[in-house]
N, C-alpha and C positions, 0 to 999 in steps of 0.2 A: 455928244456921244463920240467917241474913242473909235478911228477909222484901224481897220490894219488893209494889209495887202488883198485881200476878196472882196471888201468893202470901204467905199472910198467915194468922196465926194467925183461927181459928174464933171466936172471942171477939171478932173485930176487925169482924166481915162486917157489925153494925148498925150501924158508924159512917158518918156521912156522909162521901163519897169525899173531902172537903179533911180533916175529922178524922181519918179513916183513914190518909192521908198522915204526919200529925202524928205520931202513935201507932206509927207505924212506924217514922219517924223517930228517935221517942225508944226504940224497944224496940232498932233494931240498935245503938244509941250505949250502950245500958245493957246487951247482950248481948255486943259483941267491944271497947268500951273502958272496962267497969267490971266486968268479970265476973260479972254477975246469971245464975241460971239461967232458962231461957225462962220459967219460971209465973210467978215473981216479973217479971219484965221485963214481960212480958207486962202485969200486974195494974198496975202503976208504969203503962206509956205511955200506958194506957188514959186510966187515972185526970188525966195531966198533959195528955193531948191537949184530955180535955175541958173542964180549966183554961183552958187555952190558948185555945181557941173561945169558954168566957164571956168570958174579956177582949176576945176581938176580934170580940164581939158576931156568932159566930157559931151558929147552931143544932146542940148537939149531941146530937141523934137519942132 
């Protein structure tokens, strides 16, 4: 099921609201067009969101 910003996996709730964004981003892209199932997808966007946020020199939580 396709998270957005109201609704969002429980593991996601300490991310700061732009890394949240991210990680959500990357989880529905790795859940309806690479067929991961949610815990894996889930653990992956986390994990890339907060890449994502060191390079762009942003605080992840």
């Amino acid at each position: 099921m396709p998270w957005d910003e109201t609704r969002y996996p429980a593991a996601m709730r300490h991310l700061p609201p732009e890394v949240r964004a991210k990680a959500i981003e990357i989880a529905n892209a790795l859940l309806l067009e690479e067929g991961y199932d949610e815990g894996k997808a889930i653990r992956i966007a986390i994990a890339k969101a907060k890449e994502w946020a060191r390079r762009h020199g942003l605080d992840v939580g």
